[in-house]
C-alpha positions, 0 to 999 in steps of 0.5 A, spaced: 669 043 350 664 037 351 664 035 358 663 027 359 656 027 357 657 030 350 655 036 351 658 043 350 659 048 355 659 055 353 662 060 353 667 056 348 674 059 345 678 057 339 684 059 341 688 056 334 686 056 327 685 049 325 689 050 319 695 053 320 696 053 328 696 061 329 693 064 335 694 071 331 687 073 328 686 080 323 680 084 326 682 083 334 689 085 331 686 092 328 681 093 335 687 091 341 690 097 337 685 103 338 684 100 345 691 102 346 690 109 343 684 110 347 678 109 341 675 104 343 672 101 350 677 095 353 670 091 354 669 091 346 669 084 342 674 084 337 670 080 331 669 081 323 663 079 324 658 075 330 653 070 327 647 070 331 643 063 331 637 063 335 634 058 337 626 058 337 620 054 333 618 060 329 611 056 329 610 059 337 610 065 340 616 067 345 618 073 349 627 073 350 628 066 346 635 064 347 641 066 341 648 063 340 652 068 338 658 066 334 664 071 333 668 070 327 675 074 325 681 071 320 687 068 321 693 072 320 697 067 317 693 064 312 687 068 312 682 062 313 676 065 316 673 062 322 670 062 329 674 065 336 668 064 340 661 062 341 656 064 347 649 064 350 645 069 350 638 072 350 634 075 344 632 082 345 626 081 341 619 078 342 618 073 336 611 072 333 609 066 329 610 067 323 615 072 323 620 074 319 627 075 323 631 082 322 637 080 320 641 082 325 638 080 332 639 084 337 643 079 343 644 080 350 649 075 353 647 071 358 
């Protein structure tokens, strides 16, 4: 995940829970299901839920401000909510100093 700096490398994937060692997660369960039945596209992220952080001084002005994207699901086994994979993308929206952030940011992967 590191390289020999210490710094991470995106895009990053943990395959494994730390808890309990299982690979097998809820929600990507659920969505390789509807895939095979045709009900959602192939190219579909399977997450509970994608955590945006963006990285931006909210005191200056910035046009597409970079965002981490965090993708979280559950493990199947013991049920310990947690990260599957992290990216680096691009916000799709023009931040103003001062600015309250909408809740959900809009991303573009990068």
């Amino acid at each position: 995940m590191a390289d020999e700096n210490h710094e991470l490398k995106f895009p990053l994937d943990f395959e494994q829970c730390k808890v309990c060692g299982s690979t097998e997660l809820v929600i990507k369960s659920l969505i390789d299901k509807e895939k095979a039945k045709g009900k959602i596209g192939a190219d579909a992220k399977p997450a509970l839920m994608t955590l945006n952080a963006l990285i931006a001084d909210m005191r200056k002005p910035m046009l597409a401000p970079p965002v981490v994207a965090v993708f979280v699901d559950i493990c199947a086994k013991c049920g310990t909510l947690r990260c599957v994979h992290a990216e680096i993308g691009t916000a799709k929206v023009q931040i103003k100093p001062g600015q309250l952030l909408p809740p959900n940011i809009p991303f573009i992967k990068g």
